[in-house]
Every structure is written in C-alpha cells, then in structure tokens.
C-alpha positions, 0 to 999 in steps of 0.5 A: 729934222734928225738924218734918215737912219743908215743901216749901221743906225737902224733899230733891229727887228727887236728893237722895234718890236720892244718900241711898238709892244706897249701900244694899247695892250691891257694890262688886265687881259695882256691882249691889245685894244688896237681899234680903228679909230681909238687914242690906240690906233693914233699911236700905232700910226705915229709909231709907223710914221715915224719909222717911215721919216727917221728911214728917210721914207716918203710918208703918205696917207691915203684917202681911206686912211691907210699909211704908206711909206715909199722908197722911190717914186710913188708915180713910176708904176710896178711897185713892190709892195709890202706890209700889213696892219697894226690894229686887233681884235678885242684882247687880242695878240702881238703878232696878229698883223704887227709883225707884218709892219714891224717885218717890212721895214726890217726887211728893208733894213736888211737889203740897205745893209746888203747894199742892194740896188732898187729898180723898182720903187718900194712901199711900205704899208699899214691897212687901216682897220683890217680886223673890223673889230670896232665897227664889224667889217674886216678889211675896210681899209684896203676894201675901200681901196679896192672898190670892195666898199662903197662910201655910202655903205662905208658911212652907214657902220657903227660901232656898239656905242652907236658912234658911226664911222664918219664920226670915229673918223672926224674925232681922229682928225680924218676927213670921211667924205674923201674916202673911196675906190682908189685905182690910179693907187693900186695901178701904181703896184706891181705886186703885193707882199704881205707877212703875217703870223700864221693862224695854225699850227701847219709850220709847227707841224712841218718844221719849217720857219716860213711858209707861203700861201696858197689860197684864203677859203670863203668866209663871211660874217652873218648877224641871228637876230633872235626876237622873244617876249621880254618877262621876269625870270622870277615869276614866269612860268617856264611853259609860258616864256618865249625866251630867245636865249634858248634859240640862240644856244640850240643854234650854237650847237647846231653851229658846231655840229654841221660844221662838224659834218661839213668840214667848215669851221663855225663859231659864234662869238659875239653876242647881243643881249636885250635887255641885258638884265640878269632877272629879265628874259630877254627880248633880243638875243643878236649873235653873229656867226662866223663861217669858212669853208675851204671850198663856196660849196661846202661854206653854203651848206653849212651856213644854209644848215644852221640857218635851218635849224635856228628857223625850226628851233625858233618855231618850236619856242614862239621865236622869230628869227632873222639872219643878215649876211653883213660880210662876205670874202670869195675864195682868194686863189693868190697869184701862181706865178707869184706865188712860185717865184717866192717858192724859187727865190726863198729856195734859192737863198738856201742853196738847194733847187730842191727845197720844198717850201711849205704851202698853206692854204688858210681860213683867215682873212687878210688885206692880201686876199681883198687886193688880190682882185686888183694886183698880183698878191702872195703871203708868207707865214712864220711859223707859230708854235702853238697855233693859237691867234686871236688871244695874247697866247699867240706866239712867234719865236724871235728865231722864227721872226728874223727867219722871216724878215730875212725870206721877206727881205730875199723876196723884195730883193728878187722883185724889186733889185737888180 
C-alpha cells in the first residue's frame, strides 16, 4: 500500500483533471459517454477511489452506489460535505459534474497545504448517475438517498435496450436489492457544498470567476406519445395518412412558441420512432419534453399550453395522444443562511466587506437541489465563457477553475476548521 499523498505530493488540479479526461470520451463526437452503470462509469469510480486512498481518505460506497471519501469520523455528525458526479449526458463535456469532484479534493489539497485544522469531519462525493442519461431520471443517486425514489419505482427504469436498472447494476457487481432512503447518512451532514460549472453565461457577463446559487427553477420531464397508422410512404396518399410525425413536429413548434410567451425554456430532445423505417410512416412517434420555469406558475402554464395544442393537432390528423409526467423538481430555494455565509466568507478572502458576489439563479438540475429537503445546501458556479453545456463545447478556463477550487477550499475552510 503506497503512503497517503502529503500536500507537497499531491497532483495539482491539472493534473487530475489531464488523468480523468480520457475517461470514456468519444473520439468521434469528442464529448463523453459516461452512463450509469457502463465499463465508463466503473473507471470514473476507480479513478475517484483511488484519489480517495493515495489522500489516505476513508472510502465508502453507499447503498445506492454513490461514493464517499472521508476525513475524519463519518459517525461524528455535522459534517462538511462536498463534491458532485462524474457521469454525462450523451456526447456531453468535461466539466459538467467532473469539476465538481476534480474541485473537491484539490480543495482539500489546498487546506492540508495551508496547514488548516478540521474540527469537523469532511466528505467528499460522487452522486452516482445524476445526468439520467441511461436510464431517463436524473439525480437517482442522491433521489434514493434522500427518499425521493422508492425502490420499486427505482426497479422498474429501463434503459432503451430494455436492460432495467437492477440488471445494469447486477452486471456492475452492485447489489440492487440494498438500495433505498438513507437517513441516518444524511443525518450525519451538517452542510453540503457542491461546485459546478455553471450552465449560462451570467459570470461571463459580470466578469467574475465564481458565483453563488440562489435557487434551481422547477423543471420536469414529460414523455408525448403520439399514436398513428403505420403505411408506405410510397404509396399512401397523403389525404389518407394518420402520420404522427406531423403531430410530433406541430408540438415542437408550439413547444417553442408558449415558452417563448411565457418566459420558460421547452425543448424536445429525444425522440422515439416506430417503426423507424425511412420508407414507412411511422406508427409511434415518442418524444419527451423538457420544461423549466423560474416560478411553478408559470412551468404549469407552458406545459399545460403545448399539451393543448398537441391534443387539437393530433384531433386534426386522426392522432391519439398521451402524455406522462416521468420527472419532476419543485423549485429548490438553497439555504439563506448558508448561502450568505459563503457570500462573507469568499468576500472575506478578497479583503473587502464590500464585495458583491454574484448570485445566480439557474435552470439545471443538481444533486444539491434533491438534498436541499434534507440538509443545509449552497453551490458555487465557475464561470463558463460561452455559456454552452451539454456539448463538448463546454468550457472553463484553467484560470477560472483554480479560481474555484480556491473559494471552495476558502469555503470548506470557514465551515469546517477552526
């Protein structure tokens, strides 16, 4: 067994980032293929474990399969917390979630260097399977933690190969049975921490490296199933088709244009086809619809106004028409009180009570949001200069990345040392 790592040894922030990078990226696309459950997914947790153990961390994997890393006694109770997770989204980028992790432990690099003194016990974390990518619910690790997840319901996903999450887990060498709410875990935190690039370009725009969150909108996921008469796209006169693909895109559109009016963001981008020929009109068109909305109001008007219009489109063609609500996040209002004492504490490291720091509301998703029921919950942003995420366009400079890993470290510092 090699000596933990000491703060002259450890790698640097590039360092680490340069040893996770290859991890399941495709070279075709350049974006990652990081899926829950996938030869991917498995190397991104050696990779964490084995941060964890050369720190002289303690490792632990949790029954719903997320991963922690401890300093400290894990039973002591109000514990700081910190981390992410190290899946993605189809084709997706580097920093989505991986700078988070990478963030934590150089964070704590930075306070051993600084010869900081822990009087509390800290964790770090990667949430298992928070982009949903595989399996089409976001956040399950940390949902099942928190009791947001039944095991029944956890049992019954599937991925589009029809391989249903016990199986996936079973093939990984995970035991699904033991999953389930976790609340003498999430009674041991004190307060959660989470870094992630931020989704937006609100930073870019201010000029400021890091930023903190205010508050996640309401957002969900709704699947349109769009039922038609299967024929030959040869043959079939067009006045005597009942093509659902016609619906489908009529709802795209309307998609757009309530959002448009109400002030939401709506997007359709996933799609089902059957019977997927390119000569054949299809009989099922499936296409799922993401919503968020700064405020539930005004989420439930846009959903309720494209569902509308897919119904009279779908009168209008001979279409039947279903919609199933598979996901759904209330609006998340992170704790004030945590919230303001990052604002002083990151404030306080530049020397000047008068600093402002940025505070952002966002439209993404986060396993911050789904703990936020359960513990105190805050989240800093580092800036992304384009804005763009969910692509292999997304970007953070290195700059702006050792920006962050310092507030981080500044912040587990006043939370968690003397």
């Amino acid at each position: 067994m090699t000596s933990p790592a000491t703060p002259a040894t450890a790698p640097s922030f590039l360092e680490m980032w340069q040893d996770l990078r290859p991890i399941g990226r495709n070279q075709d696309s350049g974006g990652y293929r990081r899926h829950a459950w996938t030869a991917a997914d498995a190397d991104c947790r050696a990779w964490f474990k084995a941060q964890a153990q050369s720190r002289g961390l303690t490792y632990e994997l949790d029954r719903n399969g997320n991963q922690w890393a401890w300093l400290g006694d894990p039973e002591a109770g109000d514990a700081v917390v910190t981390g992410s997770h190290l899946d993605s989204v189809p084709d997706g980028g580097a920093f989505d979630g991986p700078l988070g992790v990478v963030s934590s432990f150089a964070a704590l690099d930075e306070l051993r260097r600084r010869g900081a003194e822990f009087t509390k016990p800290l964790a770090l974390t990667n949430f298992g399977d928070e982009e949903g990518a595989r399996f089409g619910l976001a956040c399950v690790g940390s949902r099942l933690t928190g009791g947001h997840l039944s095991r029944a319901q956890a049992h019954a996903l599937t991925d589009a190969d029809g391989i249903t999450l016990p199986q996936a887990m079973e093939r990984a060498g995970y035991d699904p049975e033991a999953i389930g709410p976790d609340p003498e875990r999430l009674g041991r935190i004190g307060a959660f921490i989470e870094l992630h690039v931020e989704q937006g370009r609100a930073l870019d725009l201010s000029g400021d490296a890091v930023g903190i969150a205010s508050a996640i909108w309401p957002h969900g996921r709704w699947r349109f199933d769009f039922r038609g008469e299967a024929n030959h796209a040869g043959t079939t006169r067009l006045v005597d088709r009942r093509d659902p693909m016609l619906t489908y895109a009529e709802t795209v559109l309307a998609a757009r244009r309530e959002a448009r009016l109400a002030g939401a963001v709506a997007t359709f981008g996933k799609i089902s086809v059957e019977p997927n020929g390119v000569n054949a009109i299809p009989s099922l068109v499936r296409g799922w619809l993401d919503s968020r909305a700064a405020d539930q109001d005004t989420l439930d008007r846009t959903v309720t106004a494209v569902e509308k219009a897919a119904r009279e489109y779908a009168d209008a063609h001979g279409i039947d028409v279903s919609l199933t609500r598979e996901s759904f996040t209330p609006v998340v209002d992170f704790d004030h009180a945590l919230r303001d004492e990052l604002a002083r504490i990151i404030g306080a490291r530049d020397g000047s009570a008068e600093l402002k720091v940025p505070v952002l509301g966002t439209g993404a998703g986060h396993d911050a949001g789904i703990l936020a029921s359960s513990v105190p919950t805050a989240m800093l942003f580092v800036r992304n200069p384009t804005g763009v995420s969910h692509s292999p366009a997304e970007h953070a400079a290195e700059d702006d990345c050792v920006a962050g890993v310092h507030a981080l470290a500044d912040v587990l510092e006043g939370l968690a040392c003397k």
